[in-house]
NUDODO-386701 format. One record per atom (N, C-alpha, C, O): residue in three letters; x, y, z. Coordinates in steps of 0.02 Angstrom, whole numbers, plus 50000, padded with zeros to 5 digits. Each point is the difference from the previous one (the first is absolute). Example, Ala and Ser with C-alpha at 12.3 -4.5 7.8 and 13.67 -1.06 7.14 Angstrom:
ala506604971650390/ala499555005950000/ala500455006050000/ala500524999950033/ser499305005449931/ser500425005950003/ser499615005550037/ser500255005550008/
***
This chain:
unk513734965449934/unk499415001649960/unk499364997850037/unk499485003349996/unk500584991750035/unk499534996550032/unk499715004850066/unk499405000750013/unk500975001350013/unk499835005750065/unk499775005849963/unk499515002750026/unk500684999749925/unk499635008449962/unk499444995849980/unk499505003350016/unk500364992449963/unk499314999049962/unk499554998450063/unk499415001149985/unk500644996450087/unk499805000450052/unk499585006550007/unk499395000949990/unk501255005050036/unk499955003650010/unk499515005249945/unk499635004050030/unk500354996049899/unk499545003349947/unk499274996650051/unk499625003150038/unk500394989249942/unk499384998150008/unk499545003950089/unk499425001150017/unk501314999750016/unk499715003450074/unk499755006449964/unk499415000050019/unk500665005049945/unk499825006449995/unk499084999949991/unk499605003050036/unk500264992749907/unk499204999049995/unk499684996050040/unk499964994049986/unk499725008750075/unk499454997350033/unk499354998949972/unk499965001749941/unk499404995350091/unk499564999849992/unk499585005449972/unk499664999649950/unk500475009750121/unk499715003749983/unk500075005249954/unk499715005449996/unk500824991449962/unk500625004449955/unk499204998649935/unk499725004749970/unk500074987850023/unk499764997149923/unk499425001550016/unk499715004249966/unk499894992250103/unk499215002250005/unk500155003350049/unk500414997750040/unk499235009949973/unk500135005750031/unk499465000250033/unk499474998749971/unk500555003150102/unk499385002050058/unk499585002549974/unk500055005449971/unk499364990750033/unk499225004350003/unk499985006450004/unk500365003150040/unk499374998749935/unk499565007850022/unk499394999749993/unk499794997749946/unk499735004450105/unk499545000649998/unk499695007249976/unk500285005150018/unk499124995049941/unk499815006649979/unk499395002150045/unk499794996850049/unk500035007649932/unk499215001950055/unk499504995649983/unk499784996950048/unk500085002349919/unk499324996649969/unk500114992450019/unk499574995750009/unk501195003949995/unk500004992350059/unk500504997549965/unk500464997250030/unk499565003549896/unk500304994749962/unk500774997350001/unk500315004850023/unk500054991149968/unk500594996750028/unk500385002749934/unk499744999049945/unk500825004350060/unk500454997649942/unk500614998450019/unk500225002250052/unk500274992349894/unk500314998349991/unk500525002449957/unk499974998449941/unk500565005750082/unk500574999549914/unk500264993750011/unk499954996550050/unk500355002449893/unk500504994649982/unk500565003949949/unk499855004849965/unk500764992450037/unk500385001149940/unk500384993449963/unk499924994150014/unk500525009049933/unk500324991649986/unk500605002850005/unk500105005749978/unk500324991050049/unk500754999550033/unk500464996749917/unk499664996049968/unk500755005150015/unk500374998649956/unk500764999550039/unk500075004350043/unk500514991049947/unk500744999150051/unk500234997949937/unk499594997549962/unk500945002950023/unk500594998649966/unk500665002050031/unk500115005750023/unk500424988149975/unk500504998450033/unk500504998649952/unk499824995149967/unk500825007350012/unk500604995349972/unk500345003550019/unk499955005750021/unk500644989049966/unk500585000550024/unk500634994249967/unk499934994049989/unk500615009950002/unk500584997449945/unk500535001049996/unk500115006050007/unk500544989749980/unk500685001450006/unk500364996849952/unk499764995449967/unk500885007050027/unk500434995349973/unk500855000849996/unk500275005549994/unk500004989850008/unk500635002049997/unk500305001449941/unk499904997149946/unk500515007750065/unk500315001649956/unk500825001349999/unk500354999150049/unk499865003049895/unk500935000550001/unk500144992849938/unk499614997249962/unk501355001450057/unk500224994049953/unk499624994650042/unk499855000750059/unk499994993649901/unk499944994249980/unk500474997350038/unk500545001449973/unk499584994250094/unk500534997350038/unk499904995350051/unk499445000350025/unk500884996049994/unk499864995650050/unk500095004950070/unk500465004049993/unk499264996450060/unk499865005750049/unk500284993350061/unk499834994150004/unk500705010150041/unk500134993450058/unk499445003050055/unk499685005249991/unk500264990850066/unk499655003450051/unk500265005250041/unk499645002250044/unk500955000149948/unk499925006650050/unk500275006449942/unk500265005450013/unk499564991649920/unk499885007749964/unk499275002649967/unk499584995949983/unk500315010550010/unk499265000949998/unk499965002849922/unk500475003149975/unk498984995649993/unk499945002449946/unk499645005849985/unk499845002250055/unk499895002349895/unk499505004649987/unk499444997949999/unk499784995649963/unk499875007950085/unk499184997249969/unk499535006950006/unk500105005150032/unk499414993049928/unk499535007449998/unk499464996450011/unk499994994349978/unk499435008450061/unk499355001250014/unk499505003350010/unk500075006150002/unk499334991550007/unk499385005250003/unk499424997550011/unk499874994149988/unk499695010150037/unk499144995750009/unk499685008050023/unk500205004650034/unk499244994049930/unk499365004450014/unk499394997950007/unk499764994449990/unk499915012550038/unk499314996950021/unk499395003849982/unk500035005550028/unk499424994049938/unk499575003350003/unk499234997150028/unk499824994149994/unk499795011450039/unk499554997350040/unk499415007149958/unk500185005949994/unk499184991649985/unk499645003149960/unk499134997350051/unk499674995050010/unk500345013050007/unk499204997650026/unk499595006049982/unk500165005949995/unk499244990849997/unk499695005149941/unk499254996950014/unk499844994149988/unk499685011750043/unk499364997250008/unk499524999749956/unk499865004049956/unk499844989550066/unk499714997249947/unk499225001350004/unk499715001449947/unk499934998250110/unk499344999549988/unk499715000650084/unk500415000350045/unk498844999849969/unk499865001150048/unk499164995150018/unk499434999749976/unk500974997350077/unk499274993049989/unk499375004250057/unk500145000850059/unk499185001549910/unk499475002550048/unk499484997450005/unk499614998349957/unk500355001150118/unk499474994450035/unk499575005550040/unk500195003050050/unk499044997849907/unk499585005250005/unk499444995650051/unk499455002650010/unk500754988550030/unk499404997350039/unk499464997049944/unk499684995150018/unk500205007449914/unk499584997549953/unk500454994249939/unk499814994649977/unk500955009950008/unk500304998349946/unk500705000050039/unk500085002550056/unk500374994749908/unk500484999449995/unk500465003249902/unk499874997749944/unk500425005550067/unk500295000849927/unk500685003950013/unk500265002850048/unk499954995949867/unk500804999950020/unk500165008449939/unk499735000749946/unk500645003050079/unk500075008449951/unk500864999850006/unk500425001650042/unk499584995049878/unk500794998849962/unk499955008449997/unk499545003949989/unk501364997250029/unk500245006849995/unk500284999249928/unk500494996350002/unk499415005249952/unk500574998949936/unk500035004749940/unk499555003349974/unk501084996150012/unk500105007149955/unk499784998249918/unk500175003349951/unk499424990550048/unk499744994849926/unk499485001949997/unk499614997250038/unk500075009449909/unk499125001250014/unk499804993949954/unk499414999949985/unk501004995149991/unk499664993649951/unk499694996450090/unk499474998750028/unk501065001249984/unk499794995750104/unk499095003050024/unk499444997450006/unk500805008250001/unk499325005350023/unk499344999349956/unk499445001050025/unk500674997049901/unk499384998749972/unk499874993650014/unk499464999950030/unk500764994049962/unk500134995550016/unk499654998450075/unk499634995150002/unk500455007550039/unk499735001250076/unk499215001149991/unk499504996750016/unk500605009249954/unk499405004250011/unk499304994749969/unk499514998350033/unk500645000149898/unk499624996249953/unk499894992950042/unk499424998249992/unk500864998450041/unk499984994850077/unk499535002150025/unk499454997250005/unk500765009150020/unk499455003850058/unk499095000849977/unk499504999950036/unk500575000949902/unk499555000949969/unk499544993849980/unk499395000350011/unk500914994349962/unk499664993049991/unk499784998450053/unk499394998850002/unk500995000550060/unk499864999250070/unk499185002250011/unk499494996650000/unk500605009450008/unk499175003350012/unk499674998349958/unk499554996550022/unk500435004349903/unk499584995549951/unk499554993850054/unk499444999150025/unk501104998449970/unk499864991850028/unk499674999850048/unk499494996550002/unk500725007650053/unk499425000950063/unk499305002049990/unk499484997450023/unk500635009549926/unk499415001250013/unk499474994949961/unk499454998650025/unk500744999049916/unk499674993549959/unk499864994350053/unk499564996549976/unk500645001050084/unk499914997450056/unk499315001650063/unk499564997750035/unk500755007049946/unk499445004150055/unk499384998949953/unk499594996050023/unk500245006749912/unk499534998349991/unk499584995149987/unk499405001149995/
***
């Protein structure tokens, strides 16, 4: 078990979660990211009569283990040289108002600053 869970953890690299830059024309940097989700089990047991077993006879046994690996992007961090900000991908328009209404106090606040 100890070598497969090795081996899962080898599949997700670095550039798997935060993903290479791209640069756009206007200059600006972006970033995807996603979130990685792993789940691992694995299980057995013997089965048949109830018996004292010597060592060179073998008994029934059944087993199993699965794996699922869930990556699913999440958002995209853009560095415009002025700002830095982060654009959640999500299928929650409660998330998106939530964002937006952020986005919105934000500027409030600046511009009440500025003046």
């Amino acid at each position: 078990m100890e070598k497969t869970a090795e081996r899962l953890t080898g599949l997700i690299d670095v550039n798997t979660v935060i993903g290479k830059p791209v640069f756009s024309a206007s200059g600006a940097q972006i970033i995807p990211f996603t979130k990685v989700t792993m789940g691992y089990l694995s299980g057995g047991g013997e089965y048949g009569e109830v018996k004292a077993i010597k060592d060179d006879e073998c008994f029934p046994f059944a087993g199993g283990a699965g794996t699922v690996v869930n990556i699913k992007p999440a958002g995209f961090l853009i560095d415009d040289g002025k700002e830095c900000r982060v654009v959640k991908v999500t299928d929650d328009p409660l998330d998106g108002l939530i964002e937006k209404a952020s986005e919105l106090v934000g500027k409030i606040i600046k511009s009440n600053e500025a003046e």
